[in-house]
N, C-alpha and C positions, 0 to 999 in steps of 0.2 A: 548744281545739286538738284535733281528731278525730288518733287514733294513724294511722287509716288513712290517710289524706294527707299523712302523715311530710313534714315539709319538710327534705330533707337541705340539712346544711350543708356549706358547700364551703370551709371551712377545711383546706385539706390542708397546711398549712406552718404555724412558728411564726409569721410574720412575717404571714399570712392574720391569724388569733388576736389581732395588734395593730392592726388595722385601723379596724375597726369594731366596735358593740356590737351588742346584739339589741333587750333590751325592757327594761333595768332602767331607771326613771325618777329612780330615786334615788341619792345615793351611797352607797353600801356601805360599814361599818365594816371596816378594810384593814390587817390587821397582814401586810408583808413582810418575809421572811428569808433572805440571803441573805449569803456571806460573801467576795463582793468584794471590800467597804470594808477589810474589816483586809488583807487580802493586800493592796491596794494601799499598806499602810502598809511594806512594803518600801523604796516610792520614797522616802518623806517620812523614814525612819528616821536617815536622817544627822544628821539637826536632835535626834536625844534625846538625852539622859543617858544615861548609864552607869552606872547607879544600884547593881546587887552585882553580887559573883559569888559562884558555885554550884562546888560541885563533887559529883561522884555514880560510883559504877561503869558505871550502865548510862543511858544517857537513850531513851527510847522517843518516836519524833515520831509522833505521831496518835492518838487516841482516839475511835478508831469499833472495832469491833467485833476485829478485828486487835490493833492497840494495847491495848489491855482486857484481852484475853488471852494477851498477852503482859507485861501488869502483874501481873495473874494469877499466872504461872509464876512472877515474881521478886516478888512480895508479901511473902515474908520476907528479900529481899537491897535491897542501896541502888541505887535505882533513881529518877529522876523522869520523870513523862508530861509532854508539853506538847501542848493542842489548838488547833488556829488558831481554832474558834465557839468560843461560849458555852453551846453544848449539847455534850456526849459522846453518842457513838453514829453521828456520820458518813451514811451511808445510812439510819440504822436510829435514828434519832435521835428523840427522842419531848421533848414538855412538857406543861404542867398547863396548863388555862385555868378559872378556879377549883378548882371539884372533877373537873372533867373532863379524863378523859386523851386528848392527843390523840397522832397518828401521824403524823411526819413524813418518813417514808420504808417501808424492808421491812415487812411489816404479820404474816407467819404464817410457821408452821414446821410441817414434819409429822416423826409418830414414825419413830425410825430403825431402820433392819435390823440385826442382829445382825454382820454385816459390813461396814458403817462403823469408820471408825477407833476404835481403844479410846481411846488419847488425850484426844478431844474427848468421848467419852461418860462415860470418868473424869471429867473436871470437870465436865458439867452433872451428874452423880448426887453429886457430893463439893454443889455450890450446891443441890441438893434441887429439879434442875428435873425431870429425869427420873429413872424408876426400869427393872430390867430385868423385864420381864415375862416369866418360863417356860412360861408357856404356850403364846404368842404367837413366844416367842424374838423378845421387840424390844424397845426401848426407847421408855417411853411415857411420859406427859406427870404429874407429880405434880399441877398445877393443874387440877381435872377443871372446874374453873366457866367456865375460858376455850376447852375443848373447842367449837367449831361442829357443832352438832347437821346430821345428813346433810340435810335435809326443807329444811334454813334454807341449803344451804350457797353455793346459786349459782341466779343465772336470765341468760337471755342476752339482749339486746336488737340484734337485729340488723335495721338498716336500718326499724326502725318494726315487728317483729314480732318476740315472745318464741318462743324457742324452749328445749330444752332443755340441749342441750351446744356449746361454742361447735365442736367438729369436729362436722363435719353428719354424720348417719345415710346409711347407707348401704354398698355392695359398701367403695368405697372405703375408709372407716373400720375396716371389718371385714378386708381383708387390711395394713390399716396396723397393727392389735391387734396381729394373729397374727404380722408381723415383729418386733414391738415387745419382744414375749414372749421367742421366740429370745434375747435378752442380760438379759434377767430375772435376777438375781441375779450378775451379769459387771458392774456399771457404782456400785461403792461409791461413798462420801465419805470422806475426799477423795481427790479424781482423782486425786493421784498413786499410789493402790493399785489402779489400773485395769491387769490384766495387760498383757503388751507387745502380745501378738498381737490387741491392739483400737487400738493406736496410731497405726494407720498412718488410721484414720476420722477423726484429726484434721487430714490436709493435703486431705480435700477436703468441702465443702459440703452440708450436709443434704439441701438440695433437689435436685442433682444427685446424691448418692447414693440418695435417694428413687425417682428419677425409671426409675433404672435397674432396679429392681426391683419395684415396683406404679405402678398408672395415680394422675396425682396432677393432679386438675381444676382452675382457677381459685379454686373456690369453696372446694375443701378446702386449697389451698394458703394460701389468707386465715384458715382456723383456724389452719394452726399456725405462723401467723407473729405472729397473735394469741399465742398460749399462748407460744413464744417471748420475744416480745418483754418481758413478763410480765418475766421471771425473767434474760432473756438482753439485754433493750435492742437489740434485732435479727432480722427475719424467717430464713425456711428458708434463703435464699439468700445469707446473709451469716453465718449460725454457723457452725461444722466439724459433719460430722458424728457427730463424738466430743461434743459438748455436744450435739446433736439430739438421737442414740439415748440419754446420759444424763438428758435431762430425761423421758422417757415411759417408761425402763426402771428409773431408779433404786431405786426403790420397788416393789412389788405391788401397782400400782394396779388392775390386771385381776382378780386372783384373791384379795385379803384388803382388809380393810376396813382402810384408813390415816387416825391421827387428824390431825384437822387443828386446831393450836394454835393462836388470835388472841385474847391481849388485845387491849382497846381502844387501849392505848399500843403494839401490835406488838410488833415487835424487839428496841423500847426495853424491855421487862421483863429480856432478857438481862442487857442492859447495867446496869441497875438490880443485878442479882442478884450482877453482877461487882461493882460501884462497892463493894456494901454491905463485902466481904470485902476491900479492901485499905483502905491506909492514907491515908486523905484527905488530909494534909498532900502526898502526893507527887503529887497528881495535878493538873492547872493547865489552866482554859478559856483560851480566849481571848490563848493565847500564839502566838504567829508565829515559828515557827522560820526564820530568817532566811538562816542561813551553818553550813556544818559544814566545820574545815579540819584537817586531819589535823596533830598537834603532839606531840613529843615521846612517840610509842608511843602516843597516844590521839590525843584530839580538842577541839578549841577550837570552842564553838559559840556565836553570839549569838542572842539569842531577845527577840523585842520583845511585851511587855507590851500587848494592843491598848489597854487601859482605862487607863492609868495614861500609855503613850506613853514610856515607857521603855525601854532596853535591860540586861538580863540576861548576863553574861559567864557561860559553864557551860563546866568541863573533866570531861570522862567519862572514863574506858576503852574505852568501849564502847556501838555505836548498834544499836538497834534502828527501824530506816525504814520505819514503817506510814501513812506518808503517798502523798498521788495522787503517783504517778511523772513524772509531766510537771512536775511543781516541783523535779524536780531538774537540770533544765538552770540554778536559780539557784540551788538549796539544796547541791547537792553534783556539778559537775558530771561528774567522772571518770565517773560510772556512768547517766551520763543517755543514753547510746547506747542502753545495754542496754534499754532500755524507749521509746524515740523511736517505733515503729510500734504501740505500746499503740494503741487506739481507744476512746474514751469515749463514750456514750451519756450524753445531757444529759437530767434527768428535771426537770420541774413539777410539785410535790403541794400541792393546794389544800383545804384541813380546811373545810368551811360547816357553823357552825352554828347550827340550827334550834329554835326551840320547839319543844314535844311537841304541837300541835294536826293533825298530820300523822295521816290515817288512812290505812295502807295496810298489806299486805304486805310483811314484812322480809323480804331476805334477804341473808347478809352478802357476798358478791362479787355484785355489776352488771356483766357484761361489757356494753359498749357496740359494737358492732362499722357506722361507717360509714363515709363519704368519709372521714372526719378519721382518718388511719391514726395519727395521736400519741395520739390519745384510747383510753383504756384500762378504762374505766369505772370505778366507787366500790367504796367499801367502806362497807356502813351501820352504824352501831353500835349501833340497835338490832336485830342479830340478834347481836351480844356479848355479853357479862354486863352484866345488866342492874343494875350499879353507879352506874352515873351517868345512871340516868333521869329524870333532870330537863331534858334535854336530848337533841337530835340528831343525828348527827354525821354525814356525808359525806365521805369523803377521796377526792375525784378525783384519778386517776392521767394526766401525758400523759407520754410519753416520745418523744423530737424524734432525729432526725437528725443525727450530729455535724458536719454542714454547717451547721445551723443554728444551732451555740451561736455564731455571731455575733451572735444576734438577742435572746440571753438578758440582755443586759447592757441593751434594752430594755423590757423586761417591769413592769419597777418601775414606770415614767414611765408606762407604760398597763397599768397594775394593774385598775385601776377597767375597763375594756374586756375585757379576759383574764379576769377574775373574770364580766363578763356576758357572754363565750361560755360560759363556763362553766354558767354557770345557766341557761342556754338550753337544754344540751344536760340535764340534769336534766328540767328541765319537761319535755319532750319526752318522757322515759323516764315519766316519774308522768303524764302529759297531763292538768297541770295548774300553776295558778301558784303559785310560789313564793317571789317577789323579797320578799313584806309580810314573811314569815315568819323569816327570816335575822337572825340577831342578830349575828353576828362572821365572819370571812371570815380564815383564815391561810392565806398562799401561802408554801412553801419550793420555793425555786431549788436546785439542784444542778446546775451545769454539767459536772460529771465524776463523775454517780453510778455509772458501773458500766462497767466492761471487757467490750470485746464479745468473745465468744470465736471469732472468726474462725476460718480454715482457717489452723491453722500456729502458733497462740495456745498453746494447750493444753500444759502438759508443760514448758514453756521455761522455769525456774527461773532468775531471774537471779541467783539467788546461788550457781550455777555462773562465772560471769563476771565477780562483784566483783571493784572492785582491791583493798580493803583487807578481810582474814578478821577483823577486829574489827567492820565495819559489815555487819551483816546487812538482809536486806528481807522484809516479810510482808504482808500484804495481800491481795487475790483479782488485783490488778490484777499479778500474781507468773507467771502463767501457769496461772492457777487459773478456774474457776468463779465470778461473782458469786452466793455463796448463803453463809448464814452458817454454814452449817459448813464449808467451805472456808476463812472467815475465821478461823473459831475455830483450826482446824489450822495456819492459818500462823503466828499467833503463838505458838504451841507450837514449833512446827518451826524458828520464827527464835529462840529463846531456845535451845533444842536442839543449834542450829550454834553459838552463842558458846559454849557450854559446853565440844563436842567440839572446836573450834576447826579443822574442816573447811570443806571451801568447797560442799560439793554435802548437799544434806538427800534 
């Protein structure tokens, strides 16, 4: 395959992606993950037992990155978690496939400014993830072996030609820096310590705020809808311009060198780092919070066991709601308004891995940039710590349309087809074959990975609006930022409000 006669793919939709395959002749070893089947176990829950009850102060629903640290804050009071998978970590969820860690969602972190929340920097420095640096005046990474060397950090693959950075060079670029600068040091984590006099960039659109103040071309407008999408599940023209100007001001990306964090497991090291410090007995996979009914000054919840297929009676005091919001039109529906125009970005992360007879240049982000606007390019992990070199690892990134999570619920049945567009678009990038090489293949589904921060999104705390000041909500899908220090702060922030027994954090 010559790179110069790029055959673009015209997969522009998830439903394209199920179509047809490319060139694999084989079938591919296909582990899928996905966690429809237990929620579906809703329907069928009538038919269980009722096997104990529980009782706790505080019950926490979700264990992604929210939920965690919000176990966290209550690790020495009576509390229990319950996760509907069988992994903890939510978006940022990671496993072992022998000795190798892989990434099944968020994959890096970068060091934080001095004016980020203290909160959340107290507990990563209490977990020994980061320490403060006085020199720098920041907070930076204790782990220096998962630091991404600058040389290895990124190469861009657009349309069948590398280039450097995925916004293209040029005037344009250059008076989008020098806006960008202007709020440099104005745009913290988390947003809600973003002063008021920047608020009002959250009721309209990046792109059209953009638009109004530098020239913004076709071609540059497809970078940063690229880079968006990335971090935001959403082009220029669908975030606020309060999430636009925060993702390219939050940091000193122009004028200081910012490190940038990726183990090979991602996000999932957090998670790990939380897991190790609380009490394992209180923490539960694979449970399905089912019903939450307000009862005598607390709360009556039932919660189905996926594995066992049983149901659990639990009376608390007190909820802690770090689950997707759109499940509370069945989980709890008084407050399911409050969150009804949420918008979720559906993401596909597909792990391939490779023997080591691969010779090329690593670098650890592949933007991919072509017709396929879902595709989002890899992450290689041999440009990570070189821990698990006995192997290879690719983590394609697609992120779809929330139109199209109709089509998610097909992916599975044409797994083996989605896995070889997949490998097509690789080849393509290496221009060369790859299908012999492949020794296992994990797809994770996430239908509602991440809140798009729309125009009007931002700032909206639903736990202004709760009916009951005993049931708190935390998540990023809250009115926050999808980034995981936004998550870490809502679980702080939602143990915070039970404490003071307020309704606004």
């Amino acid at each position: 395959m010559n790179r110069r006669n790029f055959i673009q793919i015209s997969s522009v939709s998830l439903a394209a992606l199920l179509v047809e395959g490319c060139n694999i002749d084989h079938e591919l070893d296909i582990e899928y993950m996905n966690d429809m089947s237990i929620g579906h176990l809703a329907f069928e829950s009538h038919q269980f037992p009722m096997t104990k009850k529980l009782s706790s102060k505080y019950l926490i629903v979700g264990g992604g990155i929210a939920g965690m640290s919000a176990a966290y804050a209550l690790r020495n009071e009576d509390f229990l978690l319950f996760e509907l998978s069988d992994l903890l970590g939510g978006s940022s969820a990671g496993s072992n496939y022998g000795k190798i860690s892989l990434c099944h969602g968020a994959h890096y972190d970068l060091s934080y400014p001095a004016d980020y929340g203290q909160e959340v920097l107290n507990m990563l420095a209490e977990l020994g993830i980061v320490y403060h640096d006085a020199f720098s005046n920041s907070w930076k990474f204790s782990d220096k072996k998962y630091l991404i060397p600058k040389n290895k950090k990124s190469r861009i693959f657009d349309h069948g030609i590398f280039r450097n950075d995925v916004l293209p060079d040029g005037s344009e670029k250059l008076a989008f820096i020098e806006l960008m600068k202007k709020y440099s040091g104005s745009m913290p984590m988390p947003t809600r310590l973003i002063d008021a006099k920047f608020h009002g960039f959250n009721e309209v659109s990046f792109l059209n705020w953009l638009q109004r103040r530098i020239e913004v071309s076709v071609e540059f407008a497809t970078g940063l809808d690229y880079h968006l999408k990335d971090d935001y599940g959403a082009g220029a023209a669908e975030v606020s311009a309060l999430a636009g100007i925060h993702y390219f001001a939050c940091r000193p990306y122009y004028t200081k060198p910012v490190e940038l964090f990726s183990p090979p497991e991602g996000n999932y090291y957090f998670i790990k780092k939380i897991y190790a410090s609380l009490p394992k007995e209180r923490i539960h996979t694979s449970h399905l919070v089912k019903s939450i009914v307000e009862k005598n000054h607390g709360f009556e919840v039932e919660i189905i066991d996926a594995t066992k297929k049983e149901i659990t009676q639990l009376t608390c005091d007190k909820v802690i709601y770090a689950g997707h919001k759109h499940a509370l039109k069945y989980i709890y529906p008084p407050d399911y308004p409050i969150f009804e125009k949420t918008t979720y970005a559906p993401w596909v992360v597909v792990n391939v891995v490779f023997d080591k007879s691969m010779e090329n240049e690593a670098f650890w982000q592949n933007e991919i940039i072509s017709d396929d606007k879902a595709l989002l390019g890899f992450v290689d992990s041999e440009a990570q710590a070189t821990a698990q070199n006995e192997k290879r690892v690719f983590t394609v990134y697609f992120c779809f349309k929330p139109d199209e999570r109709k089509w998610m619920s097909k992916i599975e049945e044409r797994k083996q087809t989605f896995v070889d567009k997949t490998i097509c678009y690789l080849e393509q990038y290496f221009d060369q074959s790859l299908k012999n090489r492949i020794e296992k293949v994990f797809v994770k589904q996430m239908g509602h990975a991440m809140p798009i921060p729309a125009p009007g999104y931002l700032l909206k705390d639903g736990n202004s609006k709760r009916s009951n000041p005993n049931l708190v909500y935390a998540g990023v899908d809250n009115g926050r930022l999808p980034l995981l220090f936004e998550a870490l702060d809502s679980g702080i922030s939602a143990v915070s409000l039970l404490r003071d027994g307020s309704r606004e954090s």
